[in-house]
Wavefront OBJ file of the C-alpha trace (Angstrom):
o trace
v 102.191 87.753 120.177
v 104.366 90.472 121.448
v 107.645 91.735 121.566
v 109.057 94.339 123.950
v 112.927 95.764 123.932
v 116.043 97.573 121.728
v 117.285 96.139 119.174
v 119.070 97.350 115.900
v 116.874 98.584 113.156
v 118.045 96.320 110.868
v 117.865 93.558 112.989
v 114.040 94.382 114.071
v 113.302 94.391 110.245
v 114.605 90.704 109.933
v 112.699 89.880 112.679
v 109.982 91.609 111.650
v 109.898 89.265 107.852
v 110.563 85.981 109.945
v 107.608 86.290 112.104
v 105.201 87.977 109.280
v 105.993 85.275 106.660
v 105.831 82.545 109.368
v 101.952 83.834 109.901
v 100.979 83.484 106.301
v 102.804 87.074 105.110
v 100.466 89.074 107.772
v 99.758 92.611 107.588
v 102.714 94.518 108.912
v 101.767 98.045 110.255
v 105.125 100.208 111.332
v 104.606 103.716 113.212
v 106.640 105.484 110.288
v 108.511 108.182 112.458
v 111.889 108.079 114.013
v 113.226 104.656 113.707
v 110.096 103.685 111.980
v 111.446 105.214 108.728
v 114.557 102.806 108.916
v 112.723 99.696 109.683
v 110.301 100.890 106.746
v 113.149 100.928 104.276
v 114.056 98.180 104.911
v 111.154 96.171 104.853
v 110.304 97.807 101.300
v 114.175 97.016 100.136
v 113.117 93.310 100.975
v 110.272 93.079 99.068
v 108.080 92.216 102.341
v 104.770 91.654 100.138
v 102.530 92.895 102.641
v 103.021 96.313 104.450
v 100.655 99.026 105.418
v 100.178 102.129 104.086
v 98.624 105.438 104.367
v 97.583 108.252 101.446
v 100.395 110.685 101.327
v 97.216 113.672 101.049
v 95.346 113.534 103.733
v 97.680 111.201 105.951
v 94.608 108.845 106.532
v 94.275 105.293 106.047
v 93.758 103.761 102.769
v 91.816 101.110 103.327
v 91.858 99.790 99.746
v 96.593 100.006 99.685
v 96.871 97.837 103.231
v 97.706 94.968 101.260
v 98.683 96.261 97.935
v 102.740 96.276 97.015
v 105.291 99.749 96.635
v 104.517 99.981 93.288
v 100.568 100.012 93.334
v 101.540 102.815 96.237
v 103.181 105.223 94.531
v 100.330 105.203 92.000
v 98.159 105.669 94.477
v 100.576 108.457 96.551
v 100.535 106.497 99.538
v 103.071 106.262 102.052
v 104.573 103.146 103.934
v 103.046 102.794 107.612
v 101.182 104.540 109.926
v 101.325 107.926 110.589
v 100.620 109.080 114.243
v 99.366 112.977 114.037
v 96.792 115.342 115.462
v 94.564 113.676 112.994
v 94.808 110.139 113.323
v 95.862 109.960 117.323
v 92.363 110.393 118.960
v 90.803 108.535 116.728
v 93.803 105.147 117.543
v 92.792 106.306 121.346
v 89.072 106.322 120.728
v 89.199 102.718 119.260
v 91.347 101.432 122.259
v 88.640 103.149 124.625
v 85.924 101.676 122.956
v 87.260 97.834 123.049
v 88.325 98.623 126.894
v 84.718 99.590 127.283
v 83.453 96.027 125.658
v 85.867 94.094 128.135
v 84.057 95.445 131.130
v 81.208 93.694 132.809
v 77.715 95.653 131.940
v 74.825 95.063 134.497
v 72.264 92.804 132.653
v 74.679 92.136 129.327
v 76.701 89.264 128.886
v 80.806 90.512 129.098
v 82.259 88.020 126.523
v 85.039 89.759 124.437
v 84.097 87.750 121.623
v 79.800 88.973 121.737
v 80.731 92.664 122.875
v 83.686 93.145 120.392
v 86.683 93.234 123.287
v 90.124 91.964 123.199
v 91.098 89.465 125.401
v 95.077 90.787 126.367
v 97.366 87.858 127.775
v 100.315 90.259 128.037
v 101.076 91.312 131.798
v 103.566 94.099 130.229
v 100.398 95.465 128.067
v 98.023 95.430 131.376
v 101.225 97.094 133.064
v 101.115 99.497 130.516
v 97.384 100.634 130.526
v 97.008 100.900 134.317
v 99.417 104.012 133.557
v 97.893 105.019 130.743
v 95.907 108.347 131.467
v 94.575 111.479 130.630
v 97.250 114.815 130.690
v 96.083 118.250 130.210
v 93.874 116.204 127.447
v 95.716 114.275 126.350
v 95.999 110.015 126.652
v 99.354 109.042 127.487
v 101.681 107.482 130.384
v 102.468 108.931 133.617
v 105.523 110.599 134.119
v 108.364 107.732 134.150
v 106.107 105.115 132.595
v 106.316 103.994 128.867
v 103.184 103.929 126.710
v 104.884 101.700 123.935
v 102.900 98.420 123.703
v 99.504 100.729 124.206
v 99.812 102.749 121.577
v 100.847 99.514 119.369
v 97.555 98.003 120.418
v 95.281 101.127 119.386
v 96.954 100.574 116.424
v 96.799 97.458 115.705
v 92.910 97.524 116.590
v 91.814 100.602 114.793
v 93.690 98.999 111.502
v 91.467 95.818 112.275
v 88.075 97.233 112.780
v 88.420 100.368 110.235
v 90.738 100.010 107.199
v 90.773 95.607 107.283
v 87.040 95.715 107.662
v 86.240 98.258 104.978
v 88.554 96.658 102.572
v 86.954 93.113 103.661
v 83.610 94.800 103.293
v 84.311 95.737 99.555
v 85.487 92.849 98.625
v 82.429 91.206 99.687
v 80.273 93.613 97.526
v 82.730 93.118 94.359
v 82.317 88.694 95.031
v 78.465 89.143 95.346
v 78.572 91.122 91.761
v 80.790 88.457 90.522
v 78.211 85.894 91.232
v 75.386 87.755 90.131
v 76.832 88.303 86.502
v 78.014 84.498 86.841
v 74.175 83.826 87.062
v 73.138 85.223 83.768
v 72.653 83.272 81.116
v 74.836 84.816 78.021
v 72.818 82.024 76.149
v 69.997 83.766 75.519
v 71.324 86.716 73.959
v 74.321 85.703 71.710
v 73.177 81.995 70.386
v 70.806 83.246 67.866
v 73.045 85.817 66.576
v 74.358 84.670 62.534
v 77.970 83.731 61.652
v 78.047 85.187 58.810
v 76.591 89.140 59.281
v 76.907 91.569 56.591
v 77.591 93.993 59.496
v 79.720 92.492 62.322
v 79.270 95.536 64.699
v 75.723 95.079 64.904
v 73.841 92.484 66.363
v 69.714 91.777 66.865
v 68.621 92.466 70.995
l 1 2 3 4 5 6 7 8 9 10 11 12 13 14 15 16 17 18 19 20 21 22 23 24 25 26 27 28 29 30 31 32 33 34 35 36 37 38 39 40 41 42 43 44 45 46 47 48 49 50 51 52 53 54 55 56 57 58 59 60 61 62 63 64 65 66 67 68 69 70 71 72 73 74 75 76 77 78 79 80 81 82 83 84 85 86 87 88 89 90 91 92 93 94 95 96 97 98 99 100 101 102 103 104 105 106 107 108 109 110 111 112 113 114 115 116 117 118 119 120 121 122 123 124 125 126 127 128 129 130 131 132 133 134 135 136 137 138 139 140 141 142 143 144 145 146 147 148 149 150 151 152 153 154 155 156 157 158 159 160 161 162 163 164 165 166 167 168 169 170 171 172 173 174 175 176 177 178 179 180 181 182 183 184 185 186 187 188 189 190 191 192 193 194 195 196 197 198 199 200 201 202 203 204 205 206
């Protein structure tokens, strides 16, 4: 889904709850810089259960905090939303690039979005968007008099999805496969001999 305009901040927050509860509490990622900060606030003042956020250190994404609440946060020093800098900007643009790439047609390779890891985009304003989305002086961005708005939420949203989601998704793979391996052992074998009634309780036959 998308949404495109100007609209209070407070207002866009409420909005932003509705539609993020109505899809299961989804993963809410805010650009945390000019109004950002005041949509932030007051998602956080709502107790919205499942926002984004970055470490506070190296401005990076944590991908362990993207669905942990404010309070796990601030233990961890992380910061609500994503921060756009030097840093983190070529790397959005190099993720957006790279699906692009996996929507075009390769000679000899099948082009399906869903085998080469595109996007399929339904959103005329997006496609509007990206057609005027090049390079400056080095830099990706729109043309002169052309807004860049609903590109830069798509890198986004994408490099969120294939780096900090999968990451966390990939750990918690690893920590359910060493869950089921200790659920395998058999406990039997090594306490069921062990006597009631020790004269030393802290020590026990191996």
């Amino acid at each position: 889904a998308e949404y495109e305009g100007k609209v209070d901040t407070d207002l866009f927050s409420h909005m932003l709850i509705t539609t993020g509860t109505n899809y299961n509490d989804a993963l809410i990622v805010i650009e945390n810089a000019q109004q950002g900060y005041a949509v932030l606030q007051n998602l956080i003042k709502r107790q919205y259960k499942n926002l984004f956020y970055m470490t506070e250190d190296m401005k990076y994404i944590d991908e362990e905090d993207n669905i942990r609440n404010k309070m796990n946060a601030d233990e961890k020093k992380s910061v609500p939303g994503f921060t756009t800098s030097i840093r983190t900007r070529p790397l959005i643009i190099s993720k957006l690039e790279e699906f692009m790439r996996a929507n075009a047609p390769i000679p000899g390779m099948d082009s399906n979005p869903q085998i080469n890891n595109g996007v399929v985009i339904r959103s005329l304003r997006t496609l509007s968007q990206l057609r005027t989305f090049v390079w400056n002086n080095g830099k990706a961005q729109a043309t002169s008099g052309k807004n860049d708005d609903l590109v830069m939420a798509l890198a986004i949203g994408l490099w969120v999805r294939e780096t900090a989601l999968k990451i966390y998704e990939s750990r918690l793979e690893l920590t359910k496969k060493t869950l089921q391996g200790f659920n395998k052992t058999s406990y039997d074998s090594i306490y069921k001999n062990v006597p009631i009634h020790q004269e030393d309780p802290y020590k026990m036959p191996s």
